[in-house]
C-alpha positions in Angstrom: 0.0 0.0 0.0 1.0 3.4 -0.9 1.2 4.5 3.0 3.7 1.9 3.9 1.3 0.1 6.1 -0.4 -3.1 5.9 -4.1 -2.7 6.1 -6.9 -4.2 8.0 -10.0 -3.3 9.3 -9.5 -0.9 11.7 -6.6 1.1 9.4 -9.4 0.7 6.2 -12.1 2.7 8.6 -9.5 5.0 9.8 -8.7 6.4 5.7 -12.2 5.8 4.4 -14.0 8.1 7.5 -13.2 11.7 5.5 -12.0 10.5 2.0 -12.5 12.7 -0.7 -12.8 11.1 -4.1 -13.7 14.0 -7.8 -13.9 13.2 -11.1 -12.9 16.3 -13.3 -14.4 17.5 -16.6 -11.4 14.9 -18.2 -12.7 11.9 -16.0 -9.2 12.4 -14.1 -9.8 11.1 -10.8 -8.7 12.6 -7.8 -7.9 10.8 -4.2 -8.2 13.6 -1.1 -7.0 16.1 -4.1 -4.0 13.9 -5.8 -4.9 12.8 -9.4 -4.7 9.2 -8.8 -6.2 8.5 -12.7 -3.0 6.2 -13.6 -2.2 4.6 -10.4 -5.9 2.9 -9.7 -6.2 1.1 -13.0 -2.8 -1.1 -12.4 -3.2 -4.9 -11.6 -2.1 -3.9 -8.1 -4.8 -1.7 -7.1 -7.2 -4.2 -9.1 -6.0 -7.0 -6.8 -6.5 -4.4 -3.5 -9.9 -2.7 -4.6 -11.4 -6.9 -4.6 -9.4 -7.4 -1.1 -11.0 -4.7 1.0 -14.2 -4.7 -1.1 -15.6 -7.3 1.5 -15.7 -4.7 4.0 -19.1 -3.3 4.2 -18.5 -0.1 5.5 -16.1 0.2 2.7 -18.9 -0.3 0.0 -21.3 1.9 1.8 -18.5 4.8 1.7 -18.0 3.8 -2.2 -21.5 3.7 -2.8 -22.2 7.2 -1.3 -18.9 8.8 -3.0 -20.7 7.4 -5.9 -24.0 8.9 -5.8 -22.7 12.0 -5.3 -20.6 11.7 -8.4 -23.7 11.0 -10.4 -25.6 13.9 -8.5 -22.9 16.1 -10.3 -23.4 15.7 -13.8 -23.5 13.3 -16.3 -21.3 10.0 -16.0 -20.7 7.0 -17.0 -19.8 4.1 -14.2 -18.6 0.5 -14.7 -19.3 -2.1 -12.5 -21.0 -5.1 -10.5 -23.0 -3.2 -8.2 -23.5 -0.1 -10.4 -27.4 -0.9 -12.0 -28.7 -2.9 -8.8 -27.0 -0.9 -5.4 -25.4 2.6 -6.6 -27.7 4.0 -9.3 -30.7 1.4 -9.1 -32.7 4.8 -11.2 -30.3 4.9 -14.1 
């Protein structure tokens, strides 16, 4: 992990409490301000995104970082849980 330290539950509550995640007019994204567009689509952060997805509290945070994202303007999301939990309206 890019802090240095190993994560588990109580570390992934800790960073997800006040993240900040944007998506600019280019569909950069941005982590807590830091375009982090590159670094999340390597197989590393693949592999870690399905590790700590079986938090729940992780996918509720997702979830509501994602509906705001949505709320903001027109976008276009990929993934499992994107039709049936995150934008069941779309």
């Amino acid at each position: 992990m890019r802090s240095g330290k190993d994560f588990d539950e109580n570390f992934l509550a800790e960073i997800t409490r006040d993240i900040e995640i944007a998506l600019d007019e280019n569909a950069k994204v941005f982590l807590d301000g830091e375009d982090v567009t590159r670094e999340i689509r390597t197989p590393e952060v693949s592999k870690l995104a399905s590790d700590v997805s079986k938090y729940g509290f992780v996918r509720k945070k997702l979830t509501e970082l994602q509906r705001e994202m949505a709320r903001q303007g027109s976008v276009i999301m990929d993934g499992r849980d994107i039709g049936t939990q995150v934008l069941p309206n779309a």
